[in-house]
N, CA, C and O atoms as CSV, one atom per row, in Angstrom:
chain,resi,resn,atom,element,x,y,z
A,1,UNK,N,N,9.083,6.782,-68.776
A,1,UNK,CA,C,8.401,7.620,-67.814
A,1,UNK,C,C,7.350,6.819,-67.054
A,1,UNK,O,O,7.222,6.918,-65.833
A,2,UNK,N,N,6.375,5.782,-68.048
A,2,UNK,CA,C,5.007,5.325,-67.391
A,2,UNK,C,C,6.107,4.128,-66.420
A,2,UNK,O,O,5.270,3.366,-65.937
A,3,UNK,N,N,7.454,3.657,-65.957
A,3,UNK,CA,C,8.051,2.715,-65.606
A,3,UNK,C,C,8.658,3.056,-64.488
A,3,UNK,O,O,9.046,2.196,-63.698
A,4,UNK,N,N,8.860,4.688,-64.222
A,4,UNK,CA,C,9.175,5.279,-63.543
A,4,UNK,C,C,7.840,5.721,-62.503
A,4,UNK,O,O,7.975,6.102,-61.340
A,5,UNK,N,N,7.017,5.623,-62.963
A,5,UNK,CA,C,5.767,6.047,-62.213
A,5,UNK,C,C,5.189,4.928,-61.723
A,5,UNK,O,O,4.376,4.976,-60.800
A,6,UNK,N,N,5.591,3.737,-62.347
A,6,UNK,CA,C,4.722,2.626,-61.583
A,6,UNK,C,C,5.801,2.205,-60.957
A,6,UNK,O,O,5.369,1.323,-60.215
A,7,UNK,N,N,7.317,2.317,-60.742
A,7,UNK,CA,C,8.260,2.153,-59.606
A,7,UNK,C,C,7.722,2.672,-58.589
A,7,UNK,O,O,7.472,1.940,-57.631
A,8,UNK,N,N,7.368,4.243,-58.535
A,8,UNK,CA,C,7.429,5.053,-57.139
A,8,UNK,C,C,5.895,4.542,-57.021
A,8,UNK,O,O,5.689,4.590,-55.808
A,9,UNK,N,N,4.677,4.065,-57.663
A,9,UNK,CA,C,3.710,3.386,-57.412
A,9,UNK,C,C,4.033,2.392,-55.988
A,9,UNK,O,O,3.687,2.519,-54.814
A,10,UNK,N,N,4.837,1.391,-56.684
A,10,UNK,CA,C,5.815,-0.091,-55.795
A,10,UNK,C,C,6.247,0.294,-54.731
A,10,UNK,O,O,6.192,-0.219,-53.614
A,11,UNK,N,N,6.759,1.371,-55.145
A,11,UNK,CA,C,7.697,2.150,-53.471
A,11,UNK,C,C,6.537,2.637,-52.720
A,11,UNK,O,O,6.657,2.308,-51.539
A,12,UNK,N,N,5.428,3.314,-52.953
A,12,UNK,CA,C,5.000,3.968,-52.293
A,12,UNK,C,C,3.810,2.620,-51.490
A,12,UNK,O,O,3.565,2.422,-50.300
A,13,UNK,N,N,3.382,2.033,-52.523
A,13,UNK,CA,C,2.479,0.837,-52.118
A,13,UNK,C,C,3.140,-0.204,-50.724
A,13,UNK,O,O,2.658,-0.529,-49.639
A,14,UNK,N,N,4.464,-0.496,-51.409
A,14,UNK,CA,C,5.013,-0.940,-50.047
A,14,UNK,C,C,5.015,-0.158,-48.383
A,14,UNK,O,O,4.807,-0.480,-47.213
A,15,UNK,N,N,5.374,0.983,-49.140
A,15,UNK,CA,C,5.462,2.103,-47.844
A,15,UNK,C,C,4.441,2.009,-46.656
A,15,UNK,O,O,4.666,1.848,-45.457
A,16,UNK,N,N,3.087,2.176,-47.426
A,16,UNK,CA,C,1.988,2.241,-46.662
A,16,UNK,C,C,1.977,0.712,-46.268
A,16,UNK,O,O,1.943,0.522,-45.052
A,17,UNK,N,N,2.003,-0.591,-47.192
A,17,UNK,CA,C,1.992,-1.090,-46.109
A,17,UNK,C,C,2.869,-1.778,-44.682
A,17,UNK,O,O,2.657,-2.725,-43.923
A,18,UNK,N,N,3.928,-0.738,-44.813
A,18,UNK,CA,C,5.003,-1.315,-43.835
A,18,UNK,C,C,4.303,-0.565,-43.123
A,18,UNK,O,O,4.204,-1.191,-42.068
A,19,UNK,N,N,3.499,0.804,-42.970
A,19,UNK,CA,C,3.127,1.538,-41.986
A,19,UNK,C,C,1.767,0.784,-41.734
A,19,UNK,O,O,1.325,1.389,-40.757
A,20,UNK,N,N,1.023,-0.009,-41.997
A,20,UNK,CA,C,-0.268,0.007,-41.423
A,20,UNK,C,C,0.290,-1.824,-40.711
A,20,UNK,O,O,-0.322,-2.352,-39.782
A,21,UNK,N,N,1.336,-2.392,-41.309
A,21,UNK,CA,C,1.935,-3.254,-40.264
A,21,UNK,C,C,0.577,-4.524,-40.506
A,21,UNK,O,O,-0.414,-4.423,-39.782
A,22,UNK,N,N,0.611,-5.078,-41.013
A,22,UNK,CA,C,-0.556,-5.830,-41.245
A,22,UNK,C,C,-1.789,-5.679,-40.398
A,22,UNK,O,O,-2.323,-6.614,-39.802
A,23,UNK,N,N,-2.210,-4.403,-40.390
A,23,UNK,CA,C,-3.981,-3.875,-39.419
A,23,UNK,C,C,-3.160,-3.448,-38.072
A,23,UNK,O,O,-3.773,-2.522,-37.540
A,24,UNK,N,N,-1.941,-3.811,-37.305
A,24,UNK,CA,C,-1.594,-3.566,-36.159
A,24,UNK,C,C,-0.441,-2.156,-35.886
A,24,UNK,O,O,0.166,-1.831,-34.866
A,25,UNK,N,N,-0.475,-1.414,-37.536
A,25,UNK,CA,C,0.266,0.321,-37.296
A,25,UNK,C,C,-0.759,1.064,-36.744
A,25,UNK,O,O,-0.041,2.028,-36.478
A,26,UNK,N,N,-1.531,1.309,-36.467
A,26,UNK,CA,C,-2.199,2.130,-35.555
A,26,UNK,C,C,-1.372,2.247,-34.340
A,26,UNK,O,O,-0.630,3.210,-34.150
A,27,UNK,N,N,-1.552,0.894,-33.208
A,27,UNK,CA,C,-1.407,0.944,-31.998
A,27,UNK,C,C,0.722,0.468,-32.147
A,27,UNK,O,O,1.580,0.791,-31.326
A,28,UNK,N,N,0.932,-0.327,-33.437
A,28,UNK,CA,C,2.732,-0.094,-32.687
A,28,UNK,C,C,3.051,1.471,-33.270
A,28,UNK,O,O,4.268,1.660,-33.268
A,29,UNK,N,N,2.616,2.138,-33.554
A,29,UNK,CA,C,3.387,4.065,-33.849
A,29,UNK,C,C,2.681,4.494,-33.305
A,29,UNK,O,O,2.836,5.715,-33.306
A,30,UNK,N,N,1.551,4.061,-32.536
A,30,UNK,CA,C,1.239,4.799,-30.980
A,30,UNK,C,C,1.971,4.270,-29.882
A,30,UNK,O,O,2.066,4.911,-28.835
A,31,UNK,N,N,2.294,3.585,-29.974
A,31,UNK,CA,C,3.138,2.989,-29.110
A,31,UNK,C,C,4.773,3.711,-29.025
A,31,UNK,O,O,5.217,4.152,-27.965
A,32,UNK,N,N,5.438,3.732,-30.140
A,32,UNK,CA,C,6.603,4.472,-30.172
A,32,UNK,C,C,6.337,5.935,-30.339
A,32,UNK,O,O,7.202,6.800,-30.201
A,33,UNK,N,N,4.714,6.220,-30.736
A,33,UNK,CA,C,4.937,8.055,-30.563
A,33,UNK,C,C,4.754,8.169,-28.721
A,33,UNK,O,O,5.452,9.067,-28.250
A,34,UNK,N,N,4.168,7.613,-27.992
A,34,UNK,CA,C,3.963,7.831,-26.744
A,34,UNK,C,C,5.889,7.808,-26.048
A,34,UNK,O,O,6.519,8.692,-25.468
A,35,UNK,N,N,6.355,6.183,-26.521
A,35,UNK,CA,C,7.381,6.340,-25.775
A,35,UNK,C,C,8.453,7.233,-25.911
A,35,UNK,O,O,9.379,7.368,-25.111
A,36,UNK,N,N,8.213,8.069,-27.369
A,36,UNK,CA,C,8.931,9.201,-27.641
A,36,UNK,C,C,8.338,10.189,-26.604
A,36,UNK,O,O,9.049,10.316,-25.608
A,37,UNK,N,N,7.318,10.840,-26.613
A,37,UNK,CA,C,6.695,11.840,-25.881
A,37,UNK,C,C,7.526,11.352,-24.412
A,37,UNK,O,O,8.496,12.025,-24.063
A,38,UNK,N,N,7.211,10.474,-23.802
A,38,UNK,CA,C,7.622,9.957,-22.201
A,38,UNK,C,C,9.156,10.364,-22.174
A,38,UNK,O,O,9.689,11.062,-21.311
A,39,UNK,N,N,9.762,9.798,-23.278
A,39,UNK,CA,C,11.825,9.755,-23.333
A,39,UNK,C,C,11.962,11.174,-23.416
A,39,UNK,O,O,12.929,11.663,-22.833
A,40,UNK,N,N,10.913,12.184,-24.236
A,40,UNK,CA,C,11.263,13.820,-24.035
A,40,UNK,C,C,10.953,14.527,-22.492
A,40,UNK,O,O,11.652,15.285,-21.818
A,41,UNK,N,N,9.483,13.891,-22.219
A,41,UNK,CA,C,9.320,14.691,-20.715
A,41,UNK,C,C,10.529,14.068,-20.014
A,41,UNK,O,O,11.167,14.839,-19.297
A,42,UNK,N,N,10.802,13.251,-20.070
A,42,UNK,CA,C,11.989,12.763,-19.199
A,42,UNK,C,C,12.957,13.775,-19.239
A,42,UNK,O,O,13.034,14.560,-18.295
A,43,UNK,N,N,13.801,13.875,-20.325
A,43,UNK,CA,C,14.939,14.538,-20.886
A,43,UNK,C,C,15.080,15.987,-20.273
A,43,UNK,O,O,16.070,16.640,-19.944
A,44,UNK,N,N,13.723,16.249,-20.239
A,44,UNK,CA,C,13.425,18.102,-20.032
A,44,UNK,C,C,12.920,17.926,-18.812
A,44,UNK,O,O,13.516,18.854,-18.265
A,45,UNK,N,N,12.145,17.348,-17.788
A,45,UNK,CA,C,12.589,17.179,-16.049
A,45,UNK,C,C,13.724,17.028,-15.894
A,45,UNK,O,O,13.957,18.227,-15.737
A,46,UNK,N,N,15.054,16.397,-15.758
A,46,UNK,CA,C,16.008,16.067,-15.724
A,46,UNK,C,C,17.274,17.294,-16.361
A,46,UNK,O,O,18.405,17.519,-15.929
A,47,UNK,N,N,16.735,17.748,-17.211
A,47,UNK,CA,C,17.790,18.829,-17.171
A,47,UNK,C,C,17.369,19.850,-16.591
A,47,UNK,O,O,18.240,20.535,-16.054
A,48,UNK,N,N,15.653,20.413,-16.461
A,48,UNK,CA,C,15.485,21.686,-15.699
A,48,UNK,C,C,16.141,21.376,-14.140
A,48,UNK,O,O,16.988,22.055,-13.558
A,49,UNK,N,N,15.427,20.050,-13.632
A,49,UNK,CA,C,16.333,19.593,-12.255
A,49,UNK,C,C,18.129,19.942,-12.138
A,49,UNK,O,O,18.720,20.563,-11.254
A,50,UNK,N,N,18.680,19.281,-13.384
A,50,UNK,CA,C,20.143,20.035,-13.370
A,50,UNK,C,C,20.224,21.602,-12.967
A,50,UNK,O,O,20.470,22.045,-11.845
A,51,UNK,N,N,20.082,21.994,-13.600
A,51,UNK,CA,C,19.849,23.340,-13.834
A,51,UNK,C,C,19.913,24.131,-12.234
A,51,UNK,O,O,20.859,24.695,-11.686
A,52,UNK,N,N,18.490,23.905,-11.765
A,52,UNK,CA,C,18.073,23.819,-10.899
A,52,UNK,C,C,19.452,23.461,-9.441
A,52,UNK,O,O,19.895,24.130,-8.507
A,53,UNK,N,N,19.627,22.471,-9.819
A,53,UNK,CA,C,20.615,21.897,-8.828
A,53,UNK,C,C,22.252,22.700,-8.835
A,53,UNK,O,O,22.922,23.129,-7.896
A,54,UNK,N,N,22.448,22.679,-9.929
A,54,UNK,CA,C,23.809,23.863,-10.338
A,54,UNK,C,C,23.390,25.409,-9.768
A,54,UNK,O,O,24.210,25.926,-9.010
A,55,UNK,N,N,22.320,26.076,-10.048
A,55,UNK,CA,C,22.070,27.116,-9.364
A,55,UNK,C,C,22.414,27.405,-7.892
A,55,UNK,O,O,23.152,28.243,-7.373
A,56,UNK,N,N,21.410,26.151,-7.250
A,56,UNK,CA,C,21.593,25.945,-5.978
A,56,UNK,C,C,23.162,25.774,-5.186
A,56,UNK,O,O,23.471,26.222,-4.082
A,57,UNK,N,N,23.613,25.354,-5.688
A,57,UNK,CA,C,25.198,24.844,-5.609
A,57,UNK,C,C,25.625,26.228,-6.039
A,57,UNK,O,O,25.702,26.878,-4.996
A,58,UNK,N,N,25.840,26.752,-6.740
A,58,UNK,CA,C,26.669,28.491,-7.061
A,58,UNK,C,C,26.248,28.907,-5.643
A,58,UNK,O,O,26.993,28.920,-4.663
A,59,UNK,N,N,24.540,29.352,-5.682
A,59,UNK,CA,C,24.257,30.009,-4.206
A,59,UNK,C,C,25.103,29.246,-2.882
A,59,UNK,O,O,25.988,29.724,-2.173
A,60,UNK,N,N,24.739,28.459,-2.861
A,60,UNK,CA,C,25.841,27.738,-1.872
A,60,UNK,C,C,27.483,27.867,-1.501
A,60,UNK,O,O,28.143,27.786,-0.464
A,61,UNK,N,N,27.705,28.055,-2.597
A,61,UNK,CA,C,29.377,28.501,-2.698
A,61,UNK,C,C,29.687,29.962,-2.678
A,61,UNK,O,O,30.704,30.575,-2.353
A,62,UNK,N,N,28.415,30.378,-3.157
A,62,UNK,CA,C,29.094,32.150,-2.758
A,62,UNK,C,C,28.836,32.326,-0.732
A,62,UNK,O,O,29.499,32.955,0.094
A,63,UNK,N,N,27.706,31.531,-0.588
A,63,UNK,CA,C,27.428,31.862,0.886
A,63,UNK,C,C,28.880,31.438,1.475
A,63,UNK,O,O,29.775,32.276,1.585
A,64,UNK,N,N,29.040,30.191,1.817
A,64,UNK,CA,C,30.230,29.586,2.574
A,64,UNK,C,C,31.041,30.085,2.011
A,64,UNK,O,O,31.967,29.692,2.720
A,65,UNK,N,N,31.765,30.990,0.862
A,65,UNK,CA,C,32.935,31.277,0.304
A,65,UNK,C,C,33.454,32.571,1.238
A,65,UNK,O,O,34.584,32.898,1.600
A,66,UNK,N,N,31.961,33.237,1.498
A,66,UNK,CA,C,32.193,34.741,2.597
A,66,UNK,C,C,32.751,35.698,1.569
A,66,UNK,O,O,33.518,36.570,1.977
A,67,UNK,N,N,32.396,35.625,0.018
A,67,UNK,CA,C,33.075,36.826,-1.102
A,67,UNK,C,C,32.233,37.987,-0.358
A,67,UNK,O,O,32.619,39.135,-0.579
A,68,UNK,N,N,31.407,37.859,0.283
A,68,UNK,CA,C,30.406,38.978,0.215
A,68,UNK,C,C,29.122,39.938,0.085
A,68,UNK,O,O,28.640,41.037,0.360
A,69,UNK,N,N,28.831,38.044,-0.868
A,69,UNK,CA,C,27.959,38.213,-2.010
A,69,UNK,C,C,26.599,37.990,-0.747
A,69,UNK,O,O,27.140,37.576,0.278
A,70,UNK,N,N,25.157,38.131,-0.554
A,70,UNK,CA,C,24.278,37.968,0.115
A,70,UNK,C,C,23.348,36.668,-0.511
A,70,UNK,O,O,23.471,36.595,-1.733
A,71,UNK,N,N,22.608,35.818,-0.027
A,71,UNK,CA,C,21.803,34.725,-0.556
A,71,UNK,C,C,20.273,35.448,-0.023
A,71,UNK,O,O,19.613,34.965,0.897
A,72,UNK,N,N,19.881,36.661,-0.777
A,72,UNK,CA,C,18.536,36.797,0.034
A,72,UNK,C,C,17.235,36.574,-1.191
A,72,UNK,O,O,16.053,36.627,-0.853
């Protein structure tokens, strides 16, 4: 048991320090949390714009199609 506890000790000791990166994890996982944040606003402009653009295009095709339908 006490061999098992000072394993996940080892594991966990390493852990932290792969995260603090020798003094420089602060600023590189600010660095990849920002460029995450940037790669999402991206993702979500870009599809509301889809979106957006497909709408526009339906309205467009019912006008010139003459079904009937009104664009007001």
């Amino acid at each position: 048991m006490a061999e098992a506890l000072s394993s996940i000790g080892y594991k966990l000791s390493h852990f932290s320090e792969f995260m603090a990166m020798g003094g420089y994890g602060f600023y590189v996982w600010s660095c990849y949390g920002l460029g995450l944040v940037v790669l999402a606003a991206l993702v979500m402009y870009y599809r509301r714009r889809l979106r957006q653009a497909l709408r526009d295009q339906v309205l467009r095709d019912q006008v010139t199609s003459g079904d009937g339908t009104t664009c007001a």
